[in-house]
N, C-alpha and C positions, 0 to 999 in steps of 0.2 A: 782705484782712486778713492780718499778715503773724503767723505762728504764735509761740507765746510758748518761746523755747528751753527756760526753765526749769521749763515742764510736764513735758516727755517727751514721748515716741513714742506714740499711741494704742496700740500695737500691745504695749507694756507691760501693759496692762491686761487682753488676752487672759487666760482660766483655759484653765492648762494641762489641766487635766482636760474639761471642754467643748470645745474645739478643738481636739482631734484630729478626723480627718474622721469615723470611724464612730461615735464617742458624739454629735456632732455632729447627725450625721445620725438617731441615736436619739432625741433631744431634741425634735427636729426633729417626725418620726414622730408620737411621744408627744403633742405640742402640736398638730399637726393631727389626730388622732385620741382621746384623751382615755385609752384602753386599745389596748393593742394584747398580739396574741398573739404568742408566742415565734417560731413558723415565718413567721408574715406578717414580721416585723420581719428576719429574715433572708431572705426571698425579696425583699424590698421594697427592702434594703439590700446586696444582695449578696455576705452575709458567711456567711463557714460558723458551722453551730454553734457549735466551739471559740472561736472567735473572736467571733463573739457575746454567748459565754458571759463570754470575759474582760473584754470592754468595760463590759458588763452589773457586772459584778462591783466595777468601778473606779466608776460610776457608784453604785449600790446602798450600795458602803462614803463615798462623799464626800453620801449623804442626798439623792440626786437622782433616785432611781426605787424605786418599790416594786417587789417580787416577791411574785405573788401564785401558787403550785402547789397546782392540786386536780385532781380528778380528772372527767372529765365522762363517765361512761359509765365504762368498765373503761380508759380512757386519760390517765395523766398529761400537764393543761395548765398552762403556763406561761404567766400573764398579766402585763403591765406598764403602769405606770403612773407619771406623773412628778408629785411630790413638790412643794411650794409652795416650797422651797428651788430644785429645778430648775428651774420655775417660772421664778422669780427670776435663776438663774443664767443662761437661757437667753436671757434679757432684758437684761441685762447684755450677754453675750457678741455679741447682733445688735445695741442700740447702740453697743457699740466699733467692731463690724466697718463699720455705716453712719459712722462719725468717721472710720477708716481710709480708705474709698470715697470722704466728701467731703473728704478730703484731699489728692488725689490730680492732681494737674494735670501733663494730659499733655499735648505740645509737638500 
């Protein structure tokens, strides 16, 4: 089947904001685990805090993870959790990536 030029690139439809590797891969997380905690999602992911923090933050304001801080004992925890928009978004973002993949014919 030969591709229709005037579609475009699947790769067009990529959200810039889901596909970066570490929101990505936080979406990810979130979708197999349904919560997850602040420290797991950064040992899991191998991102420092700060960085974490930012990702988190880009996510949260585009309506695609909740933040949930309370306290468990005398220690503040940071729990998350992904949003029916992320949900959505995230489902979007792996069938484009499967369009890109079966698009791909190599020699």
């Amino acid at each position: 089947m030969t591709p229709d030029p005037t579609a475009g690139h699947p790769s067009a439809q990529l959200d810039e904001v889901v596909h970066q590797r570490a929101r990505l891969g936080i979406l990810v997380v979130l979708a197999e685990a349904g919560t997850a905690e602040f420290t797991y999602l950064a040992t899991r992911l191998g991102l420092t805090n700060g960085n974490l923090n930012r990702h988190l933050a880009v996510l949260e304001a585009a309506g695609l993870v909740e933040v949930d801080k309370r306290f468990e004992g005398r220690r503040p925890k940071t729990w998350l959790s992904m949003t029916p928009a992320g949900r959505g978004a995230l489902r979007r973002e792996v069938a484009t990536l499967r369009a890109i993949v079966d698009g791909v014919a190599l020699p």
